[in-house]
One Martini backbone bead per residue (centre of mass of N, CA, C, O) as a GRO file, in nm:
protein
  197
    1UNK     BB    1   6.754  10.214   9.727
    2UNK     BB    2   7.014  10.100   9.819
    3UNK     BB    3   7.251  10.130  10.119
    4UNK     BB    4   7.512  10.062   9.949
    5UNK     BB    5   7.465  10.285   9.780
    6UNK     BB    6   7.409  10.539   9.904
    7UNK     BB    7   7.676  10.499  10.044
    8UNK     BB    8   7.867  10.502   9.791
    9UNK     BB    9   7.813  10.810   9.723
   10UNK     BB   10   7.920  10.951  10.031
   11UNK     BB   11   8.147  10.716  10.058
   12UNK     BB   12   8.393  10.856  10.115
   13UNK     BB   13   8.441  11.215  10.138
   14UNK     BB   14   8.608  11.448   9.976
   15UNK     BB   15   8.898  11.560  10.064
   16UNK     BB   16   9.099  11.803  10.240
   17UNK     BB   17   9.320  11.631  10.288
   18UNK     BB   18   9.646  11.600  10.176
   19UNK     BB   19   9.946  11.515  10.221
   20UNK     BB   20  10.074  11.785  10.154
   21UNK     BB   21   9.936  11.908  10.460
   22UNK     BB   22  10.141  11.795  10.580
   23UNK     BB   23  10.389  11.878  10.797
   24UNK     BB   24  10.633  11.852  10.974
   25UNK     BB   25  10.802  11.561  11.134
   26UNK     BB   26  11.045  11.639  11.321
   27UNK     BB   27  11.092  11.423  11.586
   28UNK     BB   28  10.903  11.223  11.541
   29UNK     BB   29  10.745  10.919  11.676
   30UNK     BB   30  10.651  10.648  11.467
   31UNK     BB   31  10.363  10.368  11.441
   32UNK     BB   32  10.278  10.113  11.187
   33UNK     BB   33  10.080   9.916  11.119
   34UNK     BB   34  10.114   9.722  10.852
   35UNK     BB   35  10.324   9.904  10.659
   36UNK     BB   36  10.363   9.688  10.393
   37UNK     BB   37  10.067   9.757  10.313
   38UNK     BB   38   9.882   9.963  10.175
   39UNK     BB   39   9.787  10.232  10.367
   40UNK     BB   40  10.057  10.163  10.547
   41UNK     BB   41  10.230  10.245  10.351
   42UNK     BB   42  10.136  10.497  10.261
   43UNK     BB   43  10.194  10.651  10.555
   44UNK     BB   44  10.456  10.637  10.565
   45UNK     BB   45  10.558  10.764  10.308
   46UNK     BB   46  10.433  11.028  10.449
   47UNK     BB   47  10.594  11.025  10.695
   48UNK     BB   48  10.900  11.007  10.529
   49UNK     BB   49  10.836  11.306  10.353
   50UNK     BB   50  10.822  11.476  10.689
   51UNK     BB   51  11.070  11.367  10.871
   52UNK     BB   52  10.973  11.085  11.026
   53UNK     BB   53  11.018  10.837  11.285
   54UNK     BB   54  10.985  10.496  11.151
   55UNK     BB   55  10.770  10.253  11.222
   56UNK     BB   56  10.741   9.955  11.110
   57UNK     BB   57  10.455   9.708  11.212
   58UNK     BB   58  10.547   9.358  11.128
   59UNK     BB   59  10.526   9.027  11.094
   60UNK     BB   60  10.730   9.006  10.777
   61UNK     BB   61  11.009   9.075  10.726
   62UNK     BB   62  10.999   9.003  10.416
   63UNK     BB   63  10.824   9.249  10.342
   64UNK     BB   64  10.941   9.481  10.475
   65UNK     BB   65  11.197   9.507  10.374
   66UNK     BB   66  11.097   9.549  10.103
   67UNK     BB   67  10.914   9.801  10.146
   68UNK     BB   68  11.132   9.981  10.255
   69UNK     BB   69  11.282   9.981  10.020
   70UNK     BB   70  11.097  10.128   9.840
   71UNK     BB   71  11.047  10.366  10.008
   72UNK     BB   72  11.361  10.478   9.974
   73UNK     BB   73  11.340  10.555   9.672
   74UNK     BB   74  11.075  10.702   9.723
   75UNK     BB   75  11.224  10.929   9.983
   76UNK     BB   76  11.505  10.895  10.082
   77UNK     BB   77  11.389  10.707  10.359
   78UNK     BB   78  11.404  10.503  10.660
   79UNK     BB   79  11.250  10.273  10.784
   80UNK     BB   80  11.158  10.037  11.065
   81UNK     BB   81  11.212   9.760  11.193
   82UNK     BB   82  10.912   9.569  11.359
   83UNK     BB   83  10.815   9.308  11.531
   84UNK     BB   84  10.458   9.197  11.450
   85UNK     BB   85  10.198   9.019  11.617
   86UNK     BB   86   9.810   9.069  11.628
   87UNK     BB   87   9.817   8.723  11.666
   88UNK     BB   88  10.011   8.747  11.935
   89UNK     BB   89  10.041   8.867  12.236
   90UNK     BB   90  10.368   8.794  12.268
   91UNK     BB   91  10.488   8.982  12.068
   92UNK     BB   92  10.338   9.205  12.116
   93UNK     BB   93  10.523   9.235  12.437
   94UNK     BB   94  10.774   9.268  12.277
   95UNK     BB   95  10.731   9.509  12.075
   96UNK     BB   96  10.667   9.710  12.284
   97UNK     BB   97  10.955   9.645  12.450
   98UNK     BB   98  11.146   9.745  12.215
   99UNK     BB   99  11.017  10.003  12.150
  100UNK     BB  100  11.127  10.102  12.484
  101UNK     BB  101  11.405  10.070  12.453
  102UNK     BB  102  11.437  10.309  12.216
  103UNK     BB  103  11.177  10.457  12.289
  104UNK     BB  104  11.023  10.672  12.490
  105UNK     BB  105  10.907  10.835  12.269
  106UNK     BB  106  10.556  10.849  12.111
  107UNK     BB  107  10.356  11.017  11.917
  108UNK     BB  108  10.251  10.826  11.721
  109UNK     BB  109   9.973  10.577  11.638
  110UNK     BB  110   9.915  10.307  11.421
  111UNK     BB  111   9.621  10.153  11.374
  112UNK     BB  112   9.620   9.937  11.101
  113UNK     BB  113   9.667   9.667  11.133
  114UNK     BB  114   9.503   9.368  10.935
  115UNK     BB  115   9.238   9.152  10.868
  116UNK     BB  116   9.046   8.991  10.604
  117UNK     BB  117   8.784   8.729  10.572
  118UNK     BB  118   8.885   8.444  10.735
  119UNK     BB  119   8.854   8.202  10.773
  120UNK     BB  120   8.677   8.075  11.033
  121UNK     BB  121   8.901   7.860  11.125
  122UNK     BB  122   9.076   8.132  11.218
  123UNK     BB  123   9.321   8.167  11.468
  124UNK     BB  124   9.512   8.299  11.713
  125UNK     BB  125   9.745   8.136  11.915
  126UNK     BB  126   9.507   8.240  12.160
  127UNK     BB  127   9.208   8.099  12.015
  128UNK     BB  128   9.110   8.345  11.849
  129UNK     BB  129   8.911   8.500  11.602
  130UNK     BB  130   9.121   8.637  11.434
  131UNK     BB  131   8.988   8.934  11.354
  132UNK     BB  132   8.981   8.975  11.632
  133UNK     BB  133   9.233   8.975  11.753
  134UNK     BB  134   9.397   9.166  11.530
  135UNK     BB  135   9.169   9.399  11.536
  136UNK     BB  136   9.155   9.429  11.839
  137UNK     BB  137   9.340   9.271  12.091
  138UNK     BB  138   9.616   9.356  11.978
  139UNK     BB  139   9.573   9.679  11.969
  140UNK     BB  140   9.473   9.705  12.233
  141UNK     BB  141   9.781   9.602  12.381
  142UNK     BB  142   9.986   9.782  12.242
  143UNK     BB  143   9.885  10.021  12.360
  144UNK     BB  144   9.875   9.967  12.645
  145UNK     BB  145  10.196   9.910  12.634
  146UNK     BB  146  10.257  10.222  12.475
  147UNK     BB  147  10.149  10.439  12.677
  148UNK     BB  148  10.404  10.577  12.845
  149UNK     BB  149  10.522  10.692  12.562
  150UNK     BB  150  10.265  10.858  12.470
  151UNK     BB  151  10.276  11.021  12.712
  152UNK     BB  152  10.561  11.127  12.721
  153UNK     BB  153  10.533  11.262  12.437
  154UNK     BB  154  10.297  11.450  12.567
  155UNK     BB  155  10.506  11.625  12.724
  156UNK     BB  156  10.578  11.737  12.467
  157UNK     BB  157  10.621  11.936  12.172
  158UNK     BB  158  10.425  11.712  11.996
  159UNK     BB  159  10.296  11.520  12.119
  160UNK     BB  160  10.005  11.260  12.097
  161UNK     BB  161   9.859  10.985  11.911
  162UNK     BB  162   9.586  10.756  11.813
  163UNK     BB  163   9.546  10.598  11.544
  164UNK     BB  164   9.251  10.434  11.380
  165UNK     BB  165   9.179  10.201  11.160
  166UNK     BB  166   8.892  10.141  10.957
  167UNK     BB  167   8.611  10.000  10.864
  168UNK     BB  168   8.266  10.062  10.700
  169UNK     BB  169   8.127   9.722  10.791
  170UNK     BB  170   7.992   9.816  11.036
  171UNK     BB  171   7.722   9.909  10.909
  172UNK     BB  172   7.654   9.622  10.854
  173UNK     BB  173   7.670   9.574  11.160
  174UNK     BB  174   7.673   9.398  11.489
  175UNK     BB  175   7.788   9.365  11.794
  176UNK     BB  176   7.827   8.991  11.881
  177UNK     BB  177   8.005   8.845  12.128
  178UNK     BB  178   7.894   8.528  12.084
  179UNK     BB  179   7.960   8.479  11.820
  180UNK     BB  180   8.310   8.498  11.881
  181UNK     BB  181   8.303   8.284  12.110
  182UNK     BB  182   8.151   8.101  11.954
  183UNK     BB  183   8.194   7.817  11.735
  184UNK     BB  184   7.879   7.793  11.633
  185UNK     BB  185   7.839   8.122  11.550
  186UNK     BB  186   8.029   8.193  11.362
  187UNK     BB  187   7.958   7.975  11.148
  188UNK     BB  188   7.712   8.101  11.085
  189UNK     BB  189   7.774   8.392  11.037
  190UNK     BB  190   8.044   8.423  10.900
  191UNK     BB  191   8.302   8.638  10.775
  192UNK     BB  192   8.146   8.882  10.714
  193UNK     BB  193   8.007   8.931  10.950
  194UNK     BB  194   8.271   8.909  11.161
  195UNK     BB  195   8.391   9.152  11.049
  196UNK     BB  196   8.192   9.379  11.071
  197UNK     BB  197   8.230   9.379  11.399
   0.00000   0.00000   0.00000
């Protein structure tokens, strides 16, 4: 039996945790990146069916709008629109910085947001190859700067923590960071190899 059907059969395990047993989450200030769309989408709805002020953290303002509509509808609560792009450090920097001008506190971070096996020639702003800038190097940059808020958070009584959402596309290759950095390596691994890392 191939190794993709074995992990296929027991991943991921039936969970034991679902939306009703999220807590009350009243006081607590939450961002989602990614938020517009998918698992984001879906994390937000669960965070605003229990009383957290969310901010969703999208590229896409008119994505984001939209999303947001679609969310007060179906839990009469409006999360807040955050504009961030994850491949973009600059970006990064200002969302960061809009952030914590308006909340001092934040107690949750969704590392949520990322794209899935674009052309190999796609780069971010600055440089870096789209998957590693977007899914790694943005969101530790994002973490890194809203980090003042959730210390601050974390002293108080609700506590902070950071949720990174990830792919289990790991298991099926290691990370080497010379295919990232290298442009004829990449293009040899090819965007799922590179993806997987």
């Amino acid at each position: 039996m191939a190794m993709f059907d074995i992990l296929a059969q027991s991943f991921p395990p039936k969970t034991k945790f679902t939306a009703e047993d999220v807590p009350d989450l009243s006081g607590k200030v939450i961002v989602v990146t990614g938020g517009n769309s998918g698992v984001g989408k879906e994390t937000v709805r669960v965070l605003l069916n229990h009383g957290a002020k969310v901010y969703m953290a999208s590229r896409s303002q008119e994505k984001a709008e939209s999303a947001i509509v679609d969310l007060k509808q179906l839990t009469g609560k409006e999360a807040i629109f955050l504009k961030l792009d994850l491949g973009d450090l600059k970006s990064v920097k200002v969302a960061a910085e809009e952030l914590q001008s308006k909340e001092p506190q934040l107690h949750v971070l969704f590392n949520n947001g990322g794209v899935m096996m674009p052309p190999v020639e796609d780069r971010t702003i600055d440089g870096y190859d789209l998957q590693f800038g977007t899914n790694v190097l943005g969101p530790f940059y994002f973490t890194k700067l809203v980090l003042p808020a959730l210390l601050a958070g974390a002293q108080s009584i609700h506590g902070a923590r950071v949720v990174n959402t990830s792919s289990g596309m790991h298991l099926m290759n290691q990370l080497h960071f010379k295919d990232i950095l290298d442009e004829n390596k990449r293009k040899k691994a090819g965007t799922q190899a590179l993806y997987s890392q």
